[in-house]
C-alpha positions in Angstrom: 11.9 -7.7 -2.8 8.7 -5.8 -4.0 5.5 -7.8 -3.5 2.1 -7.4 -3.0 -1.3 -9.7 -3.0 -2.8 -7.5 -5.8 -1.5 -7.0 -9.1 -1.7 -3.1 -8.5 -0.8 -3.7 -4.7 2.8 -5.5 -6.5 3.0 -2.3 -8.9 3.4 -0.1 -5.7 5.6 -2.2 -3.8 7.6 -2.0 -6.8 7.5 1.9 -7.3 8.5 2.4 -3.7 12.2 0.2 -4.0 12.4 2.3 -7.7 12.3 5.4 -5.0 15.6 4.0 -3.5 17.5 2.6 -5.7 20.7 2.2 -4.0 18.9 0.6 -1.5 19.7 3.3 1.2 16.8 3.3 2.9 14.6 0.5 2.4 15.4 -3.1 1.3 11.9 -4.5 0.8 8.1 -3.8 0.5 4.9 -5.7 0.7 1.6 -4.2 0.0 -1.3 -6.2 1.6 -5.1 -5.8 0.7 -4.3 -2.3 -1.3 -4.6 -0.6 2.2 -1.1 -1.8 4.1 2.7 -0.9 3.3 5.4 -2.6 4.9 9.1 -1.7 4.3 11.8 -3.4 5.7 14.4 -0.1 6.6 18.4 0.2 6.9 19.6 0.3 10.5 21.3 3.6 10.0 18.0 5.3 8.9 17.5 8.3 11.4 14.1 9.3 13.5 13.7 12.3 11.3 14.2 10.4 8.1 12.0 7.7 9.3 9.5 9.8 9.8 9.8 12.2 6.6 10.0 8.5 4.5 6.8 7.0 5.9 4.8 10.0 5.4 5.6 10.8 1.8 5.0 6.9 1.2 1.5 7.0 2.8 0.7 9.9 0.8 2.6 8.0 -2.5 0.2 5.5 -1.4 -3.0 7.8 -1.0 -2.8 9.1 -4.4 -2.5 5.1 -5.9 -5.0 3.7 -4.0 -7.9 7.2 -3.0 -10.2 7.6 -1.2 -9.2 4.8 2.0 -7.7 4.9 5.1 -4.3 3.4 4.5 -1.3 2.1 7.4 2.1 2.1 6.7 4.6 0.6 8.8 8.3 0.2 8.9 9.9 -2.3 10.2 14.1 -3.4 11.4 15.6 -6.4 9.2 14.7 -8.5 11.9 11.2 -8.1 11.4 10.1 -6.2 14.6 7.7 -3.5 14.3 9.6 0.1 14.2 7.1 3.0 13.2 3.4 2.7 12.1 1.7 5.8 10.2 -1.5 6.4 9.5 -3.2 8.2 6.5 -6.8 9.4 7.1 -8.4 10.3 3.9 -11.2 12.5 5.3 -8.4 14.5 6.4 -5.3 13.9 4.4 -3.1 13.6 7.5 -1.0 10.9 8.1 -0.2 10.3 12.1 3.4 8.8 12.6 3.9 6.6 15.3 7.3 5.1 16.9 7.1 1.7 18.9 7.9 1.3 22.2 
């Protein structure tokens, strides 16, 4: 599922399950407040893949949504936390960060 609390927020939740089609990677996204992505992820998704995912989404989500500091976090089917990143705009880095 593809949702989001803003009508634009909704359109980018949407664009990032269009990304993945076959639903290889992710199996849902929520956008919250225009600033927060949450994807649900596959088990079999791998640290390097993880990583490479979140950061192309958080700069995906940089050029929707400019100019604001922006979190996106991935998280197992169970609903635990898996890997936050963080997109700074002053910068345009995004800082990838595994739990536990």
């Amino acid at each position: 599922t593809a949702t989001g609390d803003t009508e634009a927020g909704a359109a980018f939740a949407r664009w990032v399950l269009e990304q993945d089609p076959q639903r290889q990677y992710i199996t849902d996204a929520v956008v919250r407040d225009e600033q927060a992505l949450g994807v649900k992820v596959q088990p079999n998704i791998t640290r390097g893949e993880l990583q490479n995912l979140l950061t192309a989404l958080a700069e995906g989500m940089a050029r929707t949504f400019p100019g604001r500091p922006l979190q996106v976090t991935a998280f197992y089917q169970s609903g635990d936390r898996l890997v936050e990143a963080d997109y700074d705009p002053r910068s345009g880095r995004v800082d990838v960060r595994f739990a536990g």
